[in-house]
mmCIF file of the N, C-alpha and C atoms, coordinates in Angstrom:
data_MODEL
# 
_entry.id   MODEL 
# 
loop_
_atom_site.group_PDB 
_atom_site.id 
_atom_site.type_symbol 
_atom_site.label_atom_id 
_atom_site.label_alt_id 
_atom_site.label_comp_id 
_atom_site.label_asym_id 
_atom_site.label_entity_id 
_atom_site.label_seq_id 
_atom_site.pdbx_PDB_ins_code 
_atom_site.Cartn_x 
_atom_site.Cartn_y 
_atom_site.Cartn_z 
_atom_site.occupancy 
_atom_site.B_iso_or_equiv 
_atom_site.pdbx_formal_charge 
_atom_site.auth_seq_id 
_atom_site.auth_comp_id 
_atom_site.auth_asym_id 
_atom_site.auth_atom_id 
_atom_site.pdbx_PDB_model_num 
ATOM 1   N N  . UNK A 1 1  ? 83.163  106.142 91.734  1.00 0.00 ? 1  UNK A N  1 
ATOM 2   C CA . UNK A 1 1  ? 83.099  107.269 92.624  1.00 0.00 ? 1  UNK A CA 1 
ATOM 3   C C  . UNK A 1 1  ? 83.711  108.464 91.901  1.00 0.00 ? 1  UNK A C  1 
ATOM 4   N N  . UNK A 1 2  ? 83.085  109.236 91.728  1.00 0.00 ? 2  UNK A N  1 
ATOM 5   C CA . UNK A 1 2  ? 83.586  110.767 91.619  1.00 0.00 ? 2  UNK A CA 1 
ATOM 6   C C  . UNK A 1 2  ? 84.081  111.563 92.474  1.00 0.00 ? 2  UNK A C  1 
ATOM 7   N N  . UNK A 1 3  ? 85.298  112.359 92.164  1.00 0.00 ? 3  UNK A N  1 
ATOM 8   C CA . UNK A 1 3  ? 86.020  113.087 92.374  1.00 0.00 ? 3  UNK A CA 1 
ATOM 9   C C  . UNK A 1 3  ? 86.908  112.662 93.890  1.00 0.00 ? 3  UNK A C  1 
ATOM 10  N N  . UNK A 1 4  ? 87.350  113.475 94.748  1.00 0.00 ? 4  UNK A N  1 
ATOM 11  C CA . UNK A 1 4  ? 88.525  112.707 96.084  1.00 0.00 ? 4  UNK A CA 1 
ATOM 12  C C  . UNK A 1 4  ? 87.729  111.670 96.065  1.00 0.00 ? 4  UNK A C  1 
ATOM 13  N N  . UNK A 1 5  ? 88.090  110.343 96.307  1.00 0.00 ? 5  UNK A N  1 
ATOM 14  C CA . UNK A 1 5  ? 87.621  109.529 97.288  1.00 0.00 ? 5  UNK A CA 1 
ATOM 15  C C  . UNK A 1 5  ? 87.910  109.740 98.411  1.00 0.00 ? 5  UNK A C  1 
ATOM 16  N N  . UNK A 1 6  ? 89.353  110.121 98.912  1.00 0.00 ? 6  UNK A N  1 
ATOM 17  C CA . UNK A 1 6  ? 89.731  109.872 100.301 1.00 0.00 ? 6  UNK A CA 1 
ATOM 18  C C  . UNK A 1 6  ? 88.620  109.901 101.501 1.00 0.00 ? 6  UNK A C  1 
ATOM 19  N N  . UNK A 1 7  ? 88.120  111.329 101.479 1.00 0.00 ? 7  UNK A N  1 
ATOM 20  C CA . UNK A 1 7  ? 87.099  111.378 102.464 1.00 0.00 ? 7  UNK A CA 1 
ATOM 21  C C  . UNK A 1 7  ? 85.710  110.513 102.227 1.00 0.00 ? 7  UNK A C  1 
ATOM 22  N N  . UNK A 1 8  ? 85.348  109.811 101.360 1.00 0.00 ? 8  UNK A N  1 
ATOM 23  C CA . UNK A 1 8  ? 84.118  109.011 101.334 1.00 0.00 ? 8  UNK A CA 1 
ATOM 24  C C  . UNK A 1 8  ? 84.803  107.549 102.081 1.00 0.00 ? 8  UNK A C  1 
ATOM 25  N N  . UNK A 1 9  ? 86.098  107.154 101.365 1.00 0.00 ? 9  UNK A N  1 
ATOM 26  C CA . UNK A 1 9  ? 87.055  105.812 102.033 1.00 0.00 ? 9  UNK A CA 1 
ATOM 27  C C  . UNK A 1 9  ? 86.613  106.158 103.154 1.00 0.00 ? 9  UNK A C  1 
ATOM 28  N N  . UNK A 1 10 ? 87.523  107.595 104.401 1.00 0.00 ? 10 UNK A N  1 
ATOM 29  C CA . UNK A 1 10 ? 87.810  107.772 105.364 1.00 0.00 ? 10 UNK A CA 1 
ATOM 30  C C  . UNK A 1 10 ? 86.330  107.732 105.928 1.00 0.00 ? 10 UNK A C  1 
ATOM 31  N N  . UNK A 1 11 ? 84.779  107.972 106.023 1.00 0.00 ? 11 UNK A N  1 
ATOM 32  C CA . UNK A 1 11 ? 83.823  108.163 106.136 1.00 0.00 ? 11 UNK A CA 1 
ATOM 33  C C  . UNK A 1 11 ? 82.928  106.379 106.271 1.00 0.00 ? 11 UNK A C  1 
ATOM 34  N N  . UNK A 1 12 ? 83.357  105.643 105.162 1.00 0.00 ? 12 UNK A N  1 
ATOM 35  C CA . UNK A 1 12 ? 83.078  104.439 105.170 1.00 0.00 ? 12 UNK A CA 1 
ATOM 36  C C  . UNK A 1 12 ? 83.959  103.593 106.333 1.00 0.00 ? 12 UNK A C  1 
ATOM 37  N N  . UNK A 1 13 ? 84.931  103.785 106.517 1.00 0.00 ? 13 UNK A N  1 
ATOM 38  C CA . UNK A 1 13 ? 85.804  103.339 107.535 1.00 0.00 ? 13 UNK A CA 1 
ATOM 39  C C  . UNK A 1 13 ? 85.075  103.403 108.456 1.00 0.00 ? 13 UNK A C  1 
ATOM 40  N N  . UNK A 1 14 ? 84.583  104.947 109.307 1.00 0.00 ? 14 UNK A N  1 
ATOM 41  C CA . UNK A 1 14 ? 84.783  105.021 110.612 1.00 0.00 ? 14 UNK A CA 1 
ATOM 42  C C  . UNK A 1 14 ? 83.019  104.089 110.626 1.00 0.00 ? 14 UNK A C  1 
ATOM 43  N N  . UNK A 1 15 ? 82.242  103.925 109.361 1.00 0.00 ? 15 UNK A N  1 
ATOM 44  C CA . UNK A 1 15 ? 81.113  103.404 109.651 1.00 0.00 ? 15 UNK A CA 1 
ATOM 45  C C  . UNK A 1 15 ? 81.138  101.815 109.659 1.00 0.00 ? 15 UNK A C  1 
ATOM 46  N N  . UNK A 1 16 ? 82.608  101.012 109.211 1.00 0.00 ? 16 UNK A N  1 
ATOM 47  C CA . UNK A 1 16 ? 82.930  99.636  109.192 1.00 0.00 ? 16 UNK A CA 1 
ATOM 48  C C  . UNK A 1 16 ? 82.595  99.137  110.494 1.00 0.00 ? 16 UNK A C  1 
ATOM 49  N N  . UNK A 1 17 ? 81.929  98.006  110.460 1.00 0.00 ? 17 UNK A N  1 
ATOM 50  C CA . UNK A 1 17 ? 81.873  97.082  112.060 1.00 0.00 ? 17 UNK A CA 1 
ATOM 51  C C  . UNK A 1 17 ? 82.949  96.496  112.232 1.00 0.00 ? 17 UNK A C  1 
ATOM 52  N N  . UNK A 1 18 ? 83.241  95.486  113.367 1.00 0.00 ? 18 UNK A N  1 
ATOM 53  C CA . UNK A 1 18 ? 84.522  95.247  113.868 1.00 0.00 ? 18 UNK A CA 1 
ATOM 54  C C  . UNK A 1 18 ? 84.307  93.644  112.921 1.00 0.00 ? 18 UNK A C  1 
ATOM 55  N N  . UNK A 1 19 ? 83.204  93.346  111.827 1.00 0.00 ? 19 UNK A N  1 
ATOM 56  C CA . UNK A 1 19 ? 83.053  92.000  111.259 1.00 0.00 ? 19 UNK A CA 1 
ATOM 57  C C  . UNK A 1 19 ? 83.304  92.411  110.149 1.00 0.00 ? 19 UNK A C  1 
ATOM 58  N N  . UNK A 1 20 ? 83.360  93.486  109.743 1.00 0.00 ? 20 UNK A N  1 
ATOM 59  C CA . UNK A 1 20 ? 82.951  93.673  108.245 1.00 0.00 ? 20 UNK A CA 1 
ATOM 60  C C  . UNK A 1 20 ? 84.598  94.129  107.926 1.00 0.00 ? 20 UNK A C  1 
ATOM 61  N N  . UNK A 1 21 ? 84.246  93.978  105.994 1.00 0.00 ? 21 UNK A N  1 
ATOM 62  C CA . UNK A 1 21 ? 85.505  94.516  105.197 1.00 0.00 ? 21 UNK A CA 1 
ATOM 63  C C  . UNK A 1 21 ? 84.780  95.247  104.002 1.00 0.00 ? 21 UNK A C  1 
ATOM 64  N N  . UNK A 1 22 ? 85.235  96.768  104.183 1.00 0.00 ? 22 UNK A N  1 
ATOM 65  C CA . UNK A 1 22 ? 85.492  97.089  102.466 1.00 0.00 ? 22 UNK A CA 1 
ATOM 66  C C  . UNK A 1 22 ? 86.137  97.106  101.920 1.00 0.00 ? 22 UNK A C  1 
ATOM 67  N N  . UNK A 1 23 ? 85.783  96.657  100.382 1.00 0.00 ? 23 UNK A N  1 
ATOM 68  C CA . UNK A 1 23 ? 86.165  96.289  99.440  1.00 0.00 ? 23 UNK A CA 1 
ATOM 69  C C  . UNK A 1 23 ? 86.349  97.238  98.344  1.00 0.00 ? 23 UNK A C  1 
ATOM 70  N N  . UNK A 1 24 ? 87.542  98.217  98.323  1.00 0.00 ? 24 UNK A N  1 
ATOM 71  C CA . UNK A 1 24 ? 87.421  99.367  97.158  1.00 0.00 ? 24 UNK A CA 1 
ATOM 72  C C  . UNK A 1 24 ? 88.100  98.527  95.725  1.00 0.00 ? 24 UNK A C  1 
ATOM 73  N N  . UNK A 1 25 ? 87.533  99.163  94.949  1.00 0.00 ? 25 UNK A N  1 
ATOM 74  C CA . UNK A 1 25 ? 88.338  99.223  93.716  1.00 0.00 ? 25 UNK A CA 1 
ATOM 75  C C  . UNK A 1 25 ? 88.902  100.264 92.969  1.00 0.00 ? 25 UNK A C  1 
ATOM 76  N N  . UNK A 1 26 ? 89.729  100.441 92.313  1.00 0.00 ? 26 UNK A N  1 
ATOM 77  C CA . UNK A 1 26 ? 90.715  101.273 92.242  1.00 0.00 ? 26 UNK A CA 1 
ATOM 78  C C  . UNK A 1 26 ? 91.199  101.056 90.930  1.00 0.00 ? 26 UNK A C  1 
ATOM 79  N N  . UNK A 1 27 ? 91.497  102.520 90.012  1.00 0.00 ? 27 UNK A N  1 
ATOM 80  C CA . UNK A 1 27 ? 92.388  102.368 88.983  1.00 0.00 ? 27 UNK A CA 1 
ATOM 81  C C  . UNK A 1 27 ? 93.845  101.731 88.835  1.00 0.00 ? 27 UNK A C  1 
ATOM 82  N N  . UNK A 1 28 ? 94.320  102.797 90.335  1.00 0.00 ? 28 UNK A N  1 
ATOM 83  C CA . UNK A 1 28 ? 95.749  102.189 90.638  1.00 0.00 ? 28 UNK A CA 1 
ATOM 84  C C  . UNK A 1 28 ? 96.066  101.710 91.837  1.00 0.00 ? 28 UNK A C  1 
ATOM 85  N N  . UNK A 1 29 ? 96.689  101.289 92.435  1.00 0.00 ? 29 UNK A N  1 
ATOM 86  C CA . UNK A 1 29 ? 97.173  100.811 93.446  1.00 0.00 ? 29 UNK A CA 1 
ATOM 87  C C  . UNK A 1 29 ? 97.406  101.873 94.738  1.00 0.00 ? 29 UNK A C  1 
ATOM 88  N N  . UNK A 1 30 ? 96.483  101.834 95.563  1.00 0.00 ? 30 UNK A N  1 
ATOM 89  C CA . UNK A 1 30 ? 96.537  102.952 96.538  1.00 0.00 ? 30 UNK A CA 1 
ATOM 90  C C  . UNK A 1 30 ? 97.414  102.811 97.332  1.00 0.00 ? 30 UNK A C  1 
ATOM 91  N N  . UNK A 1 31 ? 98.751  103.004 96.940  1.00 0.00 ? 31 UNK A N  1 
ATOM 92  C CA . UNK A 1 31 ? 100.001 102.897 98.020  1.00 0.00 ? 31 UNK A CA 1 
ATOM 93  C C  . UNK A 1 31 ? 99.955  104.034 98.759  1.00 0.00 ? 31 UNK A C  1 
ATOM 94  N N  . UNK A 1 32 ? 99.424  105.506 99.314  1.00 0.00 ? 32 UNK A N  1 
ATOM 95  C CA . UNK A 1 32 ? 99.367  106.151 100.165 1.00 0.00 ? 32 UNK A CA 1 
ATOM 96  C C  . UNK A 1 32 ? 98.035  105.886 101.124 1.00 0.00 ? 32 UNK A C  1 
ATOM 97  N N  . UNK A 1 33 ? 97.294  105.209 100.934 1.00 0.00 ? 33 UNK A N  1 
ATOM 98  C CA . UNK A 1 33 ? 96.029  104.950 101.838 1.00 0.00 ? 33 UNK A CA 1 
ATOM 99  C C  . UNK A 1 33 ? 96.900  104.375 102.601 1.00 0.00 ? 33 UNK A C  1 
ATOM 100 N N  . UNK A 1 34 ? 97.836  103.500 102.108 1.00 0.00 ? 34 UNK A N  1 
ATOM 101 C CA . UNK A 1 34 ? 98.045  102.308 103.194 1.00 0.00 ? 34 UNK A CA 1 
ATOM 102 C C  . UNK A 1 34 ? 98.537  102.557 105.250 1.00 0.00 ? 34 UNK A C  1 
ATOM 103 N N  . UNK A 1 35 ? 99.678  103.032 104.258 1.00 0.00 ? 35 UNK A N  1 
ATOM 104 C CA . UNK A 1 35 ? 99.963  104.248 105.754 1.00 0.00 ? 35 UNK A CA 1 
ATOM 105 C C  . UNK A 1 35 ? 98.850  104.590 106.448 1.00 0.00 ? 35 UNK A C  1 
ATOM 106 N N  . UNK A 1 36 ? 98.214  105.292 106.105 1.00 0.00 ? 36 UNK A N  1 
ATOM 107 C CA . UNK A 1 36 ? 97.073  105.609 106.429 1.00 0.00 ? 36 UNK A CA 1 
ATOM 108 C C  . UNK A 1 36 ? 95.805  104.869 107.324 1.00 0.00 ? 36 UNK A C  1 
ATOM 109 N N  . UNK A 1 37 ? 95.774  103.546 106.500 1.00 0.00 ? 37 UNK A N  1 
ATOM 110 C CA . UNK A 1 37 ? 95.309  102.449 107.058 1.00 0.00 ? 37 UNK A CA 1 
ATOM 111 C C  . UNK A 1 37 ? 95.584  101.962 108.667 1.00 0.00 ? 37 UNK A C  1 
ATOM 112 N N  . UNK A 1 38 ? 97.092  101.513 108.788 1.00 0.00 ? 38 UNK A N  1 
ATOM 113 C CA . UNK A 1 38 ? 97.656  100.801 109.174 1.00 0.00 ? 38 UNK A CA 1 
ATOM 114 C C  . UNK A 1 38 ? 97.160  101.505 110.600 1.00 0.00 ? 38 UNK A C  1 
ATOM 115 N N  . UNK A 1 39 ? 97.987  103.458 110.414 1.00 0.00 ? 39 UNK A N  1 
ATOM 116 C CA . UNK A 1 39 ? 97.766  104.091 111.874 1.00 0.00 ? 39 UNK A CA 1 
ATOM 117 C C  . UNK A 1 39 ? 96.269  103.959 112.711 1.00 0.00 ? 39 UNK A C  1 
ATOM 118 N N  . UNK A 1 40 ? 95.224  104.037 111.769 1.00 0.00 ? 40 UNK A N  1 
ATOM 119 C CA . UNK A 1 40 ? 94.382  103.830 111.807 1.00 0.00 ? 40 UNK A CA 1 
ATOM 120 C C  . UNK A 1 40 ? 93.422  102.661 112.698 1.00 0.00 ? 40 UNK A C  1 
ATOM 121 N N  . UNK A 1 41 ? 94.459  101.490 112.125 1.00 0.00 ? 41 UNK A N  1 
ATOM 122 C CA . UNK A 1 41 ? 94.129  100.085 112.847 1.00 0.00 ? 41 UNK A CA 1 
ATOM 123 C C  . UNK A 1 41 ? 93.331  99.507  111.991 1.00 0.00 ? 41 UNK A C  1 
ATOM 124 N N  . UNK A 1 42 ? 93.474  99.402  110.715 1.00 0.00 ? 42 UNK A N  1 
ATOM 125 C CA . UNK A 1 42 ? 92.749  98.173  109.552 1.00 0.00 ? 42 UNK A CA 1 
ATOM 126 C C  . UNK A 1 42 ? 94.352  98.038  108.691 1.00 0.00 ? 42 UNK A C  1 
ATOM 127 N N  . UNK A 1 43 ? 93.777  96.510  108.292 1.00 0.00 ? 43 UNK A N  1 
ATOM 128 C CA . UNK A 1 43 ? 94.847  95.772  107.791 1.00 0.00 ? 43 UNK A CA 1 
ATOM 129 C C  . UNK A 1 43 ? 94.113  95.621  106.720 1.00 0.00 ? 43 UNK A C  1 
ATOM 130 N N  . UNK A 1 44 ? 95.006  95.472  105.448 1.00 0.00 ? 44 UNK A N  1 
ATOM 131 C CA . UNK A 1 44 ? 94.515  95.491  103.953 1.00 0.00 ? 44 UNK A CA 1 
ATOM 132 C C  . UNK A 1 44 ? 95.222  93.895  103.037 1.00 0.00 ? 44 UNK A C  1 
ATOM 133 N N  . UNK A 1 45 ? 94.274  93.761  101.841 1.00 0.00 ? 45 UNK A N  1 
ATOM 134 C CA . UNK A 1 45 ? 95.083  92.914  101.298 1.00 0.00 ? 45 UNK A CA 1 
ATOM 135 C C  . UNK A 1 45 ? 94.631  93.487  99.828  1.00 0.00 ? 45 UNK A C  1 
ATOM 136 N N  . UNK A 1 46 ? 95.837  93.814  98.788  1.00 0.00 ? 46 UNK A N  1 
ATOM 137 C CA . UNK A 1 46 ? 95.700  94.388  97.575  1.00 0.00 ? 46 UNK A CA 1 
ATOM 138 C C  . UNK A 1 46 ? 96.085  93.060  96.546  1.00 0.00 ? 46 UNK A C  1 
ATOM 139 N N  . UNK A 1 47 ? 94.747  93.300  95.208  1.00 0.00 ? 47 UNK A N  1 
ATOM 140 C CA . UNK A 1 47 ? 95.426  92.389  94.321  1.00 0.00 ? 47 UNK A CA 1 
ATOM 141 C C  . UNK A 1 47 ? 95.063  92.884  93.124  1.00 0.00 ? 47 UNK A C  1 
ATOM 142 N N  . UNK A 1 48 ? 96.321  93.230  92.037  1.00 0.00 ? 48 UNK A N  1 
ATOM 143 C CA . UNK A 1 48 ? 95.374  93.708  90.679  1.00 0.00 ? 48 UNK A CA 1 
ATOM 144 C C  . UNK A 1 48 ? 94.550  92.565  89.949  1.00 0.00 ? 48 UNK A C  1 
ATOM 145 N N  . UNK A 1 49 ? 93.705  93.319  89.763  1.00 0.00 ? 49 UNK A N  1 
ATOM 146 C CA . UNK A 1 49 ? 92.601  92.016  88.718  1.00 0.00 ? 49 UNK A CA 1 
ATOM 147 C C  . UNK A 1 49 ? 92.642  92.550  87.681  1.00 0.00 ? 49 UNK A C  1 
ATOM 148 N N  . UNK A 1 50 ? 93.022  93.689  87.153  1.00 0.00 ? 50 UNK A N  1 
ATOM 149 C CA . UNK A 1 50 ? 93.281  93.958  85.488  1.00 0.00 ? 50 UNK A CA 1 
ATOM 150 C C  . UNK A 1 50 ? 94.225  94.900  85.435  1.00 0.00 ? 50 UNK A C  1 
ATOM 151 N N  . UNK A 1 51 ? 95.022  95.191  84.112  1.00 0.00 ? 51 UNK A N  1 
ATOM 152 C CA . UNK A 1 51 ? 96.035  96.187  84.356  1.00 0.00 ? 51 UNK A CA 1 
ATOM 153 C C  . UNK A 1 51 ? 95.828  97.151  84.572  1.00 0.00 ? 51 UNK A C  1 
ATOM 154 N N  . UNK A 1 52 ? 94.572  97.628  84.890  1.00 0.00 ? 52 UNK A N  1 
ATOM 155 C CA . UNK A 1 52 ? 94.342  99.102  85.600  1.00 0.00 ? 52 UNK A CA 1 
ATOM 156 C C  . UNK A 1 52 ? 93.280  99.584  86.261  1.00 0.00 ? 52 UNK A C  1 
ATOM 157 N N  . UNK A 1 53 ? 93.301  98.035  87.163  1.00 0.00 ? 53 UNK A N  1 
ATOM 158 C CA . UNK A 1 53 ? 92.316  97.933  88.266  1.00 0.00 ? 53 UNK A CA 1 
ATOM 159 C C  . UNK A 1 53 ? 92.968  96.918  89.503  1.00 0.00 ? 53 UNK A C  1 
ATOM 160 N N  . UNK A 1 54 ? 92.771  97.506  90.623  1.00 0.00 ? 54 UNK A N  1 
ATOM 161 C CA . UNK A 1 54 ? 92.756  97.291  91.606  1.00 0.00 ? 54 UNK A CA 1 
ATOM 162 C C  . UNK A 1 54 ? 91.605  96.974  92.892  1.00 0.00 ? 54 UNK A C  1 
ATOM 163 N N  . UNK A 1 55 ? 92.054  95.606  93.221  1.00 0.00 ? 55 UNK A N  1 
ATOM 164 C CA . UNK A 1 55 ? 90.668  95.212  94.343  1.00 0.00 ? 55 UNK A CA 1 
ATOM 165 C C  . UNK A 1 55 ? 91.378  94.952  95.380  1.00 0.00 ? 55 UNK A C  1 
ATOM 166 N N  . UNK A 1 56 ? 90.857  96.267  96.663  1.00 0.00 ? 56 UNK A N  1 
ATOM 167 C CA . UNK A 1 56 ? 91.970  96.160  98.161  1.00 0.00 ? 56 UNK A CA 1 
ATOM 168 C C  . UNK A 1 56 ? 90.617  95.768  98.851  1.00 0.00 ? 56 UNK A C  1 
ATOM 169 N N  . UNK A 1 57 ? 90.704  94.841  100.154 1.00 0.00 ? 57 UNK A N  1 
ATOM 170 C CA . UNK A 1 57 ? 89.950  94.507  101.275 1.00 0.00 ? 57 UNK A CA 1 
ATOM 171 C C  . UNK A 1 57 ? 90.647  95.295  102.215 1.00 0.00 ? 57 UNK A C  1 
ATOM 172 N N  . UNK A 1 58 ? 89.728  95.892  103.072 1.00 0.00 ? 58 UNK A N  1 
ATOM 173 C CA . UNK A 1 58 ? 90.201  96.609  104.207 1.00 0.00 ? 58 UNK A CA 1 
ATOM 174 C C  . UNK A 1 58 ? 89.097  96.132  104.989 1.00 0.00 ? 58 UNK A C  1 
ATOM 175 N N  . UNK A 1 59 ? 89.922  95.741  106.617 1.00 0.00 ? 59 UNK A N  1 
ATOM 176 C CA . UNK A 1 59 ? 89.135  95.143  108.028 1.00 0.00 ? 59 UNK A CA 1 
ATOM 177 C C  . UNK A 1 59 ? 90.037  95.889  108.829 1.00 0.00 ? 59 UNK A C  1 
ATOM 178 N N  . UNK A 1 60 ? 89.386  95.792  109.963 1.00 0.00 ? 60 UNK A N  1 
ATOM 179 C CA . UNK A 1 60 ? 89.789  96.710  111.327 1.00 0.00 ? 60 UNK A CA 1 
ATOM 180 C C  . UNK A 1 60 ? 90.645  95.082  111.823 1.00 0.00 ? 60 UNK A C  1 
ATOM 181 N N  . UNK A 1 61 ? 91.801  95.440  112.404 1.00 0.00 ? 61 UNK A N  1 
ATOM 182 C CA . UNK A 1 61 ? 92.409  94.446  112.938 1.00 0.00 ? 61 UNK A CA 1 
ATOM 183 C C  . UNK A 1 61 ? 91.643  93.800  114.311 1.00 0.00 ? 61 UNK A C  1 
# 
């Protein structure tokens, strides 16, 4: 993805079903989404798969 993600994340979110999870990947570890997440009402699970990549699941609780 080029350039912010935030608003494409925030955009894919509000289009998530109450079954589904996306799955971003990431250079670094998106520790400010999370917050973000949480108020939101999706719960995440982060795991690095290389040293400078990141694979988070995000579902609506």
């Amino acid at each position: 993805m080029d350039g912010e993600p935030f608003g494409a994340i925030m955009s894919a979110l509000d289009d998530l079903g109450t079954d589904e999870t996306l799955v971003l990947y990431n250079g670094f570890e998106p520790e400010p989404l999370y917050g973000v997440l949480d108020r939101r009402g999706f719960d995440h699970e982060a795991e690095r798969v290389a040293p400078d990549e990141w694979r988070v699941e995000i579902a609506p609780r």
